[in-house]
Biopython code that builds the backbone (N, CA, C, O; Angstrom):
import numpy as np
from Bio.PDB.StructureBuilder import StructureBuilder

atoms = [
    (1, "UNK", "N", (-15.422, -29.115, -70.532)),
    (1, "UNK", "CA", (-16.528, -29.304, -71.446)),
    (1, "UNK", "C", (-16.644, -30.761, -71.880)),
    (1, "UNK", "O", (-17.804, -31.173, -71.857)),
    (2, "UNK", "N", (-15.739, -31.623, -72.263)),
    (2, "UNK", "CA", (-15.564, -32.483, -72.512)),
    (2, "UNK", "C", (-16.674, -33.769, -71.730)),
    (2, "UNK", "O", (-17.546, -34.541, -72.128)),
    (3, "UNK", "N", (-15.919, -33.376, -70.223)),
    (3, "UNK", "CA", (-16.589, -34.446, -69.091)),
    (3, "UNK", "C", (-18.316, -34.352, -69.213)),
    (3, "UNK", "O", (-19.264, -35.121, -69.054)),
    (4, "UNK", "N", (-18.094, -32.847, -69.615)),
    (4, "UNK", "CA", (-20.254, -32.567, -69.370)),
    (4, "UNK", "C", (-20.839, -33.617, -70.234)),
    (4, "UNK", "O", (-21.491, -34.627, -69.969)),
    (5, "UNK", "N", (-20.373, -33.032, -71.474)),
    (5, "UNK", "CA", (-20.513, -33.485, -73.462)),
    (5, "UNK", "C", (-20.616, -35.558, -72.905)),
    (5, "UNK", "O", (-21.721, -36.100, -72.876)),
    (6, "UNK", "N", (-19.597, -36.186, -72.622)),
    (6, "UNK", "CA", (-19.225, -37.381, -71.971)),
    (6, "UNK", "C", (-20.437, -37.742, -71.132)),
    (6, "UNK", "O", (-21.351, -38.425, -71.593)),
    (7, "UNK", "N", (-20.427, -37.130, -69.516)),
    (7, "UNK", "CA", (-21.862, -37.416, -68.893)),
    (7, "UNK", "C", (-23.275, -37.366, -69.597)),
    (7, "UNK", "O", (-24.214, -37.944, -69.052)),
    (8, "UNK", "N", (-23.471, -36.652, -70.868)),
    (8, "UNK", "CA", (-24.408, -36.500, -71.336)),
    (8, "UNK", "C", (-24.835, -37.450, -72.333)),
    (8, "UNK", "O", (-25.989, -37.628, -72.723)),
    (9, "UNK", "N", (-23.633, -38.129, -72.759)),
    (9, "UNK", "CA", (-23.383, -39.430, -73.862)),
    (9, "UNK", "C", (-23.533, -40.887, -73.124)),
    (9, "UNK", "O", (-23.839, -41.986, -73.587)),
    (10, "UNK", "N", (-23.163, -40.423, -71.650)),
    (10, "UNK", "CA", (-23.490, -42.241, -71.352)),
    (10, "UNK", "C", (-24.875, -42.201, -70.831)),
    (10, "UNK", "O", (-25.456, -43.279, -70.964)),
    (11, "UNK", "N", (-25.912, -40.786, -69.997)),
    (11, "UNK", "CA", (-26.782, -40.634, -69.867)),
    (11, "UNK", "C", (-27.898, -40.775, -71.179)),
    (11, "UNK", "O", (-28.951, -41.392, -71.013)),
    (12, "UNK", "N", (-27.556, -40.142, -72.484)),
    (12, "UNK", "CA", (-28.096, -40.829, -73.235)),
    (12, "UNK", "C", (-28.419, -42.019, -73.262)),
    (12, "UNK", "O", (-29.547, -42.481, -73.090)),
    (13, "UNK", "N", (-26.733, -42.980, -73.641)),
    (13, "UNK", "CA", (-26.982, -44.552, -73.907)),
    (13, "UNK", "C", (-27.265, -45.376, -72.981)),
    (13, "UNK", "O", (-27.279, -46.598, -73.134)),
    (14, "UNK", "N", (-27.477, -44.871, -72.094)),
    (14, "UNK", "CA", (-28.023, -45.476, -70.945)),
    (14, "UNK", "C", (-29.706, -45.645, -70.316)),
    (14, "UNK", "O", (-30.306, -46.445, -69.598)),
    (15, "UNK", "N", (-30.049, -44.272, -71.129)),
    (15, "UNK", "CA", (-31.788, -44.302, -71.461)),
    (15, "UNK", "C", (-31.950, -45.244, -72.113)),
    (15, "UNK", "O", (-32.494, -46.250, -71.658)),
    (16, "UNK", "N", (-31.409, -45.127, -73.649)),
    (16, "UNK", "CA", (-31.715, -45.680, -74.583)),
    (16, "UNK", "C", (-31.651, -47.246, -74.836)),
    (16, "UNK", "O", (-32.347, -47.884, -75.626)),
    (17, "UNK", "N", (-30.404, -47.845, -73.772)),
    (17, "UNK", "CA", (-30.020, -49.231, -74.156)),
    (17, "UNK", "C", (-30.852, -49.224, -72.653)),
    (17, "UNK", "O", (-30.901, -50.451, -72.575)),
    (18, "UNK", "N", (-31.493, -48.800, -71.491)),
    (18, "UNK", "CA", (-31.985, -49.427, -70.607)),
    (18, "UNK", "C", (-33.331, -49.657, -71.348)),
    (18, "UNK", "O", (-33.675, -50.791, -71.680)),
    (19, "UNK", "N", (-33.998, -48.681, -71.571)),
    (19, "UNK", "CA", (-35.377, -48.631, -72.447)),
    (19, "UNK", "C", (-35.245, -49.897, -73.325)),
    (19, "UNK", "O", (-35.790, -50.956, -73.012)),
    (20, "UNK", "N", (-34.537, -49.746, -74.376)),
    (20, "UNK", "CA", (-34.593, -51.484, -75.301)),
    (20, "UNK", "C", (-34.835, -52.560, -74.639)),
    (20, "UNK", "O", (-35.692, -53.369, -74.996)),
    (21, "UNK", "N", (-33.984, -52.716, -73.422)),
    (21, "UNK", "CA", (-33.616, -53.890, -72.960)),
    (21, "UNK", "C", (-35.090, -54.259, -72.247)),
    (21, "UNK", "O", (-35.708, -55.301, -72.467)),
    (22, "UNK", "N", (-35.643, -52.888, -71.099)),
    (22, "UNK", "CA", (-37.244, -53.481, -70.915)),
    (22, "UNK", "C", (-38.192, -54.150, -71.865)),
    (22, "UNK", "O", (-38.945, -55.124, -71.857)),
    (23, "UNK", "N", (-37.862, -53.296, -72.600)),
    (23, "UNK", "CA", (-39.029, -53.362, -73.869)),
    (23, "UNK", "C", (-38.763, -55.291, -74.440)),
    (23, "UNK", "O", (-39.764, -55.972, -74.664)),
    (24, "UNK", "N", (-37.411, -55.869, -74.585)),
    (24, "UNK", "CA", (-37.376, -56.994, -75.084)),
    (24, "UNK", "C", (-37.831, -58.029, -73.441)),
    (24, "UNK", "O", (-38.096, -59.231, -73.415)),
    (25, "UNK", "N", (-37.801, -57.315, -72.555)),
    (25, "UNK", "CA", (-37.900, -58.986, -71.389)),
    (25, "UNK", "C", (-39.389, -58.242, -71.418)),
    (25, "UNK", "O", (-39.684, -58.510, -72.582)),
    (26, "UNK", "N", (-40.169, -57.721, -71.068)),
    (26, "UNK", "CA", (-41.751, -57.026, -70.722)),
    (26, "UNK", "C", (-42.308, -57.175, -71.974)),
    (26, "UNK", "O", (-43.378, -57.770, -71.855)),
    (27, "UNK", "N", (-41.992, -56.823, -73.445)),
    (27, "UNK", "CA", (-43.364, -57.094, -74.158)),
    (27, "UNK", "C", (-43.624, -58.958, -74.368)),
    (27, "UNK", "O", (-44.717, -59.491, -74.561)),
    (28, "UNK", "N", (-42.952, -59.310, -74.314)),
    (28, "UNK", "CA", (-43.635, -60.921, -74.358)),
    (28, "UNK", "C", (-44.680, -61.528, -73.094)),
    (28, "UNK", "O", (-45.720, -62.185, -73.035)),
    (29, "UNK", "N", (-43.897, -60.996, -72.317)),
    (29, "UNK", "CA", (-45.407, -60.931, -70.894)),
    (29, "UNK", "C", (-46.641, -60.154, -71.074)),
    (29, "UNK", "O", (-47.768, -60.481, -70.702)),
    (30, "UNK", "N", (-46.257, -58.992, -71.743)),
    (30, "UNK", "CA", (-47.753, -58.555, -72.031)),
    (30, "UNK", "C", (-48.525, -58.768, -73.004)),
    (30, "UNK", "O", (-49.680, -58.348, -73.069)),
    (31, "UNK", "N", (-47.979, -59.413, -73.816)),
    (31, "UNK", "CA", (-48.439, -59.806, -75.353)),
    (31, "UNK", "C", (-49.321, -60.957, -74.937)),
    (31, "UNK", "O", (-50.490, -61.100, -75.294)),
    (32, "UNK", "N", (-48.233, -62.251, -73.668)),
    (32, "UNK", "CA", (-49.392, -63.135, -73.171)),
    (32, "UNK", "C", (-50.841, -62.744, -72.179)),
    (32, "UNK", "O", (-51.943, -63.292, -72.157)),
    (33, "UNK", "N", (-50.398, -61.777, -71.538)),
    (33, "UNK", "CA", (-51.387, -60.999, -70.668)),
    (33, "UNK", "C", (-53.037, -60.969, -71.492)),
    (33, "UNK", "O", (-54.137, -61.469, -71.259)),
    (34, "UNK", "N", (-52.426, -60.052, -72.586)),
    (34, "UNK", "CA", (-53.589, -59.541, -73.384)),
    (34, "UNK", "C", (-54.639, -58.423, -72.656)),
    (34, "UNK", "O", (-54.335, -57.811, -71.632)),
    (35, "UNK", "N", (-55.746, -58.289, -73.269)),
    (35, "UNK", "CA", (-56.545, -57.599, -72.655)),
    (35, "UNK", "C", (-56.435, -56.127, -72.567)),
    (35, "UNK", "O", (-55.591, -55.592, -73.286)),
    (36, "UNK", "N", (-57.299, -55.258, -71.646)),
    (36, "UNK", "CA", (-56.436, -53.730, -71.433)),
    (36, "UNK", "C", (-55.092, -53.774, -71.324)),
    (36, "UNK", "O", (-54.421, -53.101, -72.107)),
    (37, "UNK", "N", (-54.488, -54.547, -70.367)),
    (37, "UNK", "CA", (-52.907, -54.301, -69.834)),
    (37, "UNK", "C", (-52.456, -54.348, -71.418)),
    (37, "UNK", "O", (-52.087, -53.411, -72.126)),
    (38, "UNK", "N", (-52.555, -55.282, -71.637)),
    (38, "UNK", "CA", (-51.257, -55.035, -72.731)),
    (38, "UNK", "C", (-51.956, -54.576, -73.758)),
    (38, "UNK", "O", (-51.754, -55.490, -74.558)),
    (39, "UNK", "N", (-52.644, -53.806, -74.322)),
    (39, "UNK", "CA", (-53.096, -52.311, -75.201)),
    (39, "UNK", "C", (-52.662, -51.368, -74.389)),
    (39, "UNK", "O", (-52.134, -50.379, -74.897)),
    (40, "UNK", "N", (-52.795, -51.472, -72.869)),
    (40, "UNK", "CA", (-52.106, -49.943, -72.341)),
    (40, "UNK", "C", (-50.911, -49.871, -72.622)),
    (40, "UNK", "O", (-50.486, -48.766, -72.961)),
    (41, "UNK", "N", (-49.970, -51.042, -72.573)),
    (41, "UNK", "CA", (-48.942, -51.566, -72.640)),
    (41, "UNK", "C", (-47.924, -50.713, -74.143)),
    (41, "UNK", "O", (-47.086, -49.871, -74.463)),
    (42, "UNK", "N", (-48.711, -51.607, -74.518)),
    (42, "UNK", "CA", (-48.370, -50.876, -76.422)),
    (42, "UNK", "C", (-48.452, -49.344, -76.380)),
    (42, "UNK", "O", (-47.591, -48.488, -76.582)),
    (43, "UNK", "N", (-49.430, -49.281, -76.137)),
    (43, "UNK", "CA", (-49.751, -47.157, -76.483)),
    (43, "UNK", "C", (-48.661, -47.148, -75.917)),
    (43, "UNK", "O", (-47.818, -47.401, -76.777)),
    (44, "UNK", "N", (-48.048, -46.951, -74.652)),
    (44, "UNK", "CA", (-47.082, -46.337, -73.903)),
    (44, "UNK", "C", (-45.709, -46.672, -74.619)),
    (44, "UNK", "O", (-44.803, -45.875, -74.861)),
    (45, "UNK", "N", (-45.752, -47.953, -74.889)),
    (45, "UNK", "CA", (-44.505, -48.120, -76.040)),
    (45, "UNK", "C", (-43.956, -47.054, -76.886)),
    (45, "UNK", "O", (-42.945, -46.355, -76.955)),
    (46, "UNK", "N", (-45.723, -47.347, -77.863)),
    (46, "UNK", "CA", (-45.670, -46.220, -78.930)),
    (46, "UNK", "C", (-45.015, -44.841, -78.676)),
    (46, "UNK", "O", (-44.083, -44.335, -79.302)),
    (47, "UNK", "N", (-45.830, -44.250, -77.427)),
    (47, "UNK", "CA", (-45.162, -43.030, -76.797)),
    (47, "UNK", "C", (-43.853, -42.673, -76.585)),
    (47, "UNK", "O", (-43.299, -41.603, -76.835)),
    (48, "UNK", "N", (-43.212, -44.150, -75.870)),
    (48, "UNK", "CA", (-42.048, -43.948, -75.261)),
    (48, "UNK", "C", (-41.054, -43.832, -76.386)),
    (48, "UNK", "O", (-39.911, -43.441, -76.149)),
    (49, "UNK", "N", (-41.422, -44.139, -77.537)),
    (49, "UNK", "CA", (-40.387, -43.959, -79.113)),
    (49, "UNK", "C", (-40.537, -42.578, -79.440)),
    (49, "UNK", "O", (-39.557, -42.071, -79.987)),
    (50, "UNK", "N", (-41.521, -41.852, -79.238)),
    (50, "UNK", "CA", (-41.641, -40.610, -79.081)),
    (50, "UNK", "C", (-40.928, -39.347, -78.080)),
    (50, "UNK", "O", (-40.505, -38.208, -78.275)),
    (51, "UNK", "N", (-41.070, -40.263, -76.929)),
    (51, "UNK", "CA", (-40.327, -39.561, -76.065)),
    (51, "UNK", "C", (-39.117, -40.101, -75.569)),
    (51, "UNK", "O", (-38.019, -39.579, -75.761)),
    (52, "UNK", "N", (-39.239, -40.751, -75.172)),
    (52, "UNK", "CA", (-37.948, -41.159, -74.810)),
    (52, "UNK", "C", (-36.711, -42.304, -75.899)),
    (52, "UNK", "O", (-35.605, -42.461, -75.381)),
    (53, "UNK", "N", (-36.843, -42.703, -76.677)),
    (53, "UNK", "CA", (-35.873, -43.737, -77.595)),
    (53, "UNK", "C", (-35.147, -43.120, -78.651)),
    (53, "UNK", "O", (-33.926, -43.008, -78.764)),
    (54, "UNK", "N", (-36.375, -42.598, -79.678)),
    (54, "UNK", "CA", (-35.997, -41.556, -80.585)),
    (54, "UNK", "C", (-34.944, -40.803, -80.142)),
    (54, "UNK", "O", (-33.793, -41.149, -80.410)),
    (55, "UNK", "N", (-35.337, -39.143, -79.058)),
    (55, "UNK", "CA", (-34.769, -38.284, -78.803)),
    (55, "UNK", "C", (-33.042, -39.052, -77.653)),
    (55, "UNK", "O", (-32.000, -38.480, -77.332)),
    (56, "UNK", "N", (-33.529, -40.474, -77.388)),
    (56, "UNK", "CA", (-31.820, -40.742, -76.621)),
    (56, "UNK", "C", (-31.339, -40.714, -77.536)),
    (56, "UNK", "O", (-31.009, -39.543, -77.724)),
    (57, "UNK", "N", (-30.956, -41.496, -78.571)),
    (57, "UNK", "CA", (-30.845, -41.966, -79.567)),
    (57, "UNK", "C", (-30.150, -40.913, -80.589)),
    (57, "UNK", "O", (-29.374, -41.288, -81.468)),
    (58, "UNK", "N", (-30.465, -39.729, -80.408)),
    (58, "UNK", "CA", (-30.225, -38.762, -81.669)),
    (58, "UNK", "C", (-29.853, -37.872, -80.571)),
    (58, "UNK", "O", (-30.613, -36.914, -80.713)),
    (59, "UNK", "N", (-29.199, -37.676, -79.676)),
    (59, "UNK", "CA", (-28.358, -37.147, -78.153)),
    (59, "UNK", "C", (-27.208, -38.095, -78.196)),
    (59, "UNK", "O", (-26.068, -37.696, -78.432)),
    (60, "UNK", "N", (-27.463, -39.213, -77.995)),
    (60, "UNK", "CA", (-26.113, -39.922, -78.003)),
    (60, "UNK", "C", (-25.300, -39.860, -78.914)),
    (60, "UNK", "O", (-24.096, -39.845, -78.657)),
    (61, "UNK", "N", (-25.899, -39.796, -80.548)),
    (61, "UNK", "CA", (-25.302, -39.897, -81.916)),
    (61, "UNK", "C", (-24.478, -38.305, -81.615)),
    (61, "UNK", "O", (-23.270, -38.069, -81.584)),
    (62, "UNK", "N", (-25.476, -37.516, -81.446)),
    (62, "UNK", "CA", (-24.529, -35.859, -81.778)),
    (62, "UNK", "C", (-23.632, -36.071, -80.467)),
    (62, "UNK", "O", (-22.457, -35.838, -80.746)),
    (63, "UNK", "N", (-23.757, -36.335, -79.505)),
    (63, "UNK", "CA", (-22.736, -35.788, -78.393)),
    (63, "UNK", "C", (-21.664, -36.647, -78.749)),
    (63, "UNK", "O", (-20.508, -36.236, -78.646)),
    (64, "UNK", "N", (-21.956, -38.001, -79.231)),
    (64, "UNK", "CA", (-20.907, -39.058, -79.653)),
    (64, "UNK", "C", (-20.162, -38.268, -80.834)),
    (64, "UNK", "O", (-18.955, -38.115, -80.647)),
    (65, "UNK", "N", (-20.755, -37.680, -82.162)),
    (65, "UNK", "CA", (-19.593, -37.288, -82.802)),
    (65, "UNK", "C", (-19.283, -36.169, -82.192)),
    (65, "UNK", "O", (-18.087, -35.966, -82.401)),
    (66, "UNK", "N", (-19.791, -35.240, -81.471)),
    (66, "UNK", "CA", (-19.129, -34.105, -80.348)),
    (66, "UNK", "C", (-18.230, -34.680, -79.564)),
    (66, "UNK", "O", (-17.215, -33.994, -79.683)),
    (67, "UNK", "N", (-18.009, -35.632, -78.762)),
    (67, "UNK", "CA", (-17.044, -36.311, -78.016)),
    (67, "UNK", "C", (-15.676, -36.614, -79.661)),
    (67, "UNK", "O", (-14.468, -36.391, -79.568)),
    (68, "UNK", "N", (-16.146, -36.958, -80.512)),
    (68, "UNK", "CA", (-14.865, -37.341, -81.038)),
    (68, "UNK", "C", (-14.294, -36.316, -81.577)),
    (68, "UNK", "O", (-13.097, -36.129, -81.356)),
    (69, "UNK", "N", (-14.889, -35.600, -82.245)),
    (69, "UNK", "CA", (-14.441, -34.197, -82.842)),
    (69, "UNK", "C", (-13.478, -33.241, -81.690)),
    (69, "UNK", "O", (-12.430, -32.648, -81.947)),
    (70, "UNK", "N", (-14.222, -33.311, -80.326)),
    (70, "UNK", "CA", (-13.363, -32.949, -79.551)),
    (70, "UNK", "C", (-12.018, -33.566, -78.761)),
    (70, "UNK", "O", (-11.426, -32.930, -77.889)),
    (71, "UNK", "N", (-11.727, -34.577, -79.097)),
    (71, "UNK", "CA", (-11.020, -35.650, -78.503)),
    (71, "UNK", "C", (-10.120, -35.806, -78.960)),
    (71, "UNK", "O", (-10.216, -35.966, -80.177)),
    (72, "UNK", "N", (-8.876, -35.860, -78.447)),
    (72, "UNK", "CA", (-7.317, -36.320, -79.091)),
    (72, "UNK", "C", (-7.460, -37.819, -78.966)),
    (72, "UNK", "O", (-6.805, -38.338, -79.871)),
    (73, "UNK", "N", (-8.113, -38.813, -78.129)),
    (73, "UNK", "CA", (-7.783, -39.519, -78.432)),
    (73, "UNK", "C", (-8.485, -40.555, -79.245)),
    (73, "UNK", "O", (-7.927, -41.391, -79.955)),
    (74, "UNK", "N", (-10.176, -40.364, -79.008)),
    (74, "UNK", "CA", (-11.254, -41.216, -80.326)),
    (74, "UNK", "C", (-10.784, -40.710, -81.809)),
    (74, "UNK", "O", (-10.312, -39.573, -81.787)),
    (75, "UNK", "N", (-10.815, -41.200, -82.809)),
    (75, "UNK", "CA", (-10.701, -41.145, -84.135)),
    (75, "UNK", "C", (-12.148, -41.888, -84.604)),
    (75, "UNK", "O", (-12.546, -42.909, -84.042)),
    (76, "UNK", "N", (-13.072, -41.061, -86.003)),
    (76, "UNK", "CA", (-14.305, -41.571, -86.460)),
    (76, "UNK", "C", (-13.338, -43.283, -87.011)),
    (76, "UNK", "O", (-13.827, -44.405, -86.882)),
    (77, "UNK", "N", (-12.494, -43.100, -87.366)),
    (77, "UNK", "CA", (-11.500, -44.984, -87.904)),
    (77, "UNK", "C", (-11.986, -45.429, -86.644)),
    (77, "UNK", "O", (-13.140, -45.809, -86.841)),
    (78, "UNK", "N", (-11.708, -45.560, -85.550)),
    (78, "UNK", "CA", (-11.946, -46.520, -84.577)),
    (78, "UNK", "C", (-13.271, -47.188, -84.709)),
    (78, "UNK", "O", (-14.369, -46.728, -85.026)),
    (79, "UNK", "N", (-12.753, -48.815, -84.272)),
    (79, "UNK", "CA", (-13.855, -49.582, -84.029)),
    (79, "UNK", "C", (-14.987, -49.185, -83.530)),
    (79, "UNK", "O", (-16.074, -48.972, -84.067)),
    (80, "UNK", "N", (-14.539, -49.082, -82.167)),
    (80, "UNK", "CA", (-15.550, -48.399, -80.935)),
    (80, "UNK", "C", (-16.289, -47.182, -81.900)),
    (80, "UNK", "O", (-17.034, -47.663, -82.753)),
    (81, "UNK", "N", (-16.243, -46.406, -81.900)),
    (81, "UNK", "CA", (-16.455, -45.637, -82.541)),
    (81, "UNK", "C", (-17.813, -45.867, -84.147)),
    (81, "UNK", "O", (-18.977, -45.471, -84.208)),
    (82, "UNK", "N", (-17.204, -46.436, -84.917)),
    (82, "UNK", "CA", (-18.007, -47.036, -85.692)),
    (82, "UNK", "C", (-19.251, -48.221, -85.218)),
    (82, "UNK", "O", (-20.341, -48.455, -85.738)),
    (83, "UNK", "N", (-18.699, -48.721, -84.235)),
    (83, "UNK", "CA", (-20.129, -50.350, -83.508)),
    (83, "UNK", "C", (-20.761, -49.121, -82.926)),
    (83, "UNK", "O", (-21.965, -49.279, -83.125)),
    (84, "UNK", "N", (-20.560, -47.878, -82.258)),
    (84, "UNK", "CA", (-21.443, -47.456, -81.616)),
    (84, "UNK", "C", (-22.437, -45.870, -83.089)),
    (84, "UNK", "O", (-23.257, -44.987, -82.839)),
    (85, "UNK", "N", (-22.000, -46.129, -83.947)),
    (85, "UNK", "CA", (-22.637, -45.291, -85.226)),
    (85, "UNK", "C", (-23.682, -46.336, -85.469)),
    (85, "UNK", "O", (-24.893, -46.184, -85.310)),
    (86, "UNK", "N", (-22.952, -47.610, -85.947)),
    (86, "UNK", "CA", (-23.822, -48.707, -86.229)),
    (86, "UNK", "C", (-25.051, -48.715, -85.296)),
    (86, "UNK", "O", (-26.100, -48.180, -85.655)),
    (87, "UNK", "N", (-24.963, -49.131, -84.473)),
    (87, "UNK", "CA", (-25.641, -48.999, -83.195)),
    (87, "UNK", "C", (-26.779, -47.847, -83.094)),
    (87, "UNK", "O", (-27.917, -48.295, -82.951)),
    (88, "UNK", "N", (-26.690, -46.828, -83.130)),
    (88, "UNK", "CA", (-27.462, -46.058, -83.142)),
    (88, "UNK", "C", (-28.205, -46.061, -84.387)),
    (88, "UNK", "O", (-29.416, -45.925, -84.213)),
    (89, "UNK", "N", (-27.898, -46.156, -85.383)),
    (89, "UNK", "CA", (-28.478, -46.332, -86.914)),
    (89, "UNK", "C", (-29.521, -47.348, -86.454)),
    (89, "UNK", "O", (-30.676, -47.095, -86.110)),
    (90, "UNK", "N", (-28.942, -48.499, -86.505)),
    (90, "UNK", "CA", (-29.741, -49.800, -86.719)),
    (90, "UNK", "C", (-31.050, -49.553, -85.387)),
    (90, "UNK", "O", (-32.243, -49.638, -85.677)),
    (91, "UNK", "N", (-30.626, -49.282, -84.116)),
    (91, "UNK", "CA", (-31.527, -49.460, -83.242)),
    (91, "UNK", "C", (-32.595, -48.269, -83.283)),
    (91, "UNK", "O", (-33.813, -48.412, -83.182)),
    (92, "UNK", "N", (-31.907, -47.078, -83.450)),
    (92, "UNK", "CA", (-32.786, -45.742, -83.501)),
    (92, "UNK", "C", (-33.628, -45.824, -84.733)),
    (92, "UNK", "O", (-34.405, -44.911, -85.012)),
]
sb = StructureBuilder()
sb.init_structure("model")
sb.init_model(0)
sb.init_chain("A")
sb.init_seg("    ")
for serial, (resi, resn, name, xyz) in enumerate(atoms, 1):
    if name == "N":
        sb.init_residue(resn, " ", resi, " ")
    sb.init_atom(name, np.array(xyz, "f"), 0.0, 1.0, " ", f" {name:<3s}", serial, name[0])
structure = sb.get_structure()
């Protein structure tokens, strides 16, 4: 159960921190673009916080304290552990 709970936590943060990372190199190109493109640009943004950022985001957080709760060896004390609470707070 563990490994699933795990695959499902880096598949999360892996939506979620790939998604950010487009979003910071692509909206400054479309912002210069202007025009339709970048209004289509935005809506789909908008959307994608809807569908896809939000819901990684709040998957990674529960499976993350599911991974520790189940785990002999994460503790909620750990660093790791806490940068990646932070992390989800601040970015989600």
């Amino acid at each position: 159960m563990r490994v699933f709970v795990l695959f499902i936590h880096i598949v999360a943060i892996g939506a979620w921190v790939g998604a950010n990372v487009t979003q910071l190199l692509v909206n400054p190109v479309m912002q210069r673009t202007g025009g339709t493109t970048a209004a289509t640009w935005m809506r789909q943004t908008a959307r994608m916080g809807r569908v896809l950022y939000t819901p990684a985001a709040i998957v990674a957080l529960i499976t993350g304290f599911w991974l520790v709760i189940i785990s002999d060896f994460f503790e909620f004390e750990h660093v790791f552990v806490a940068i990646g609470i932070i992390m989800v707070i601040v970015g989600g």
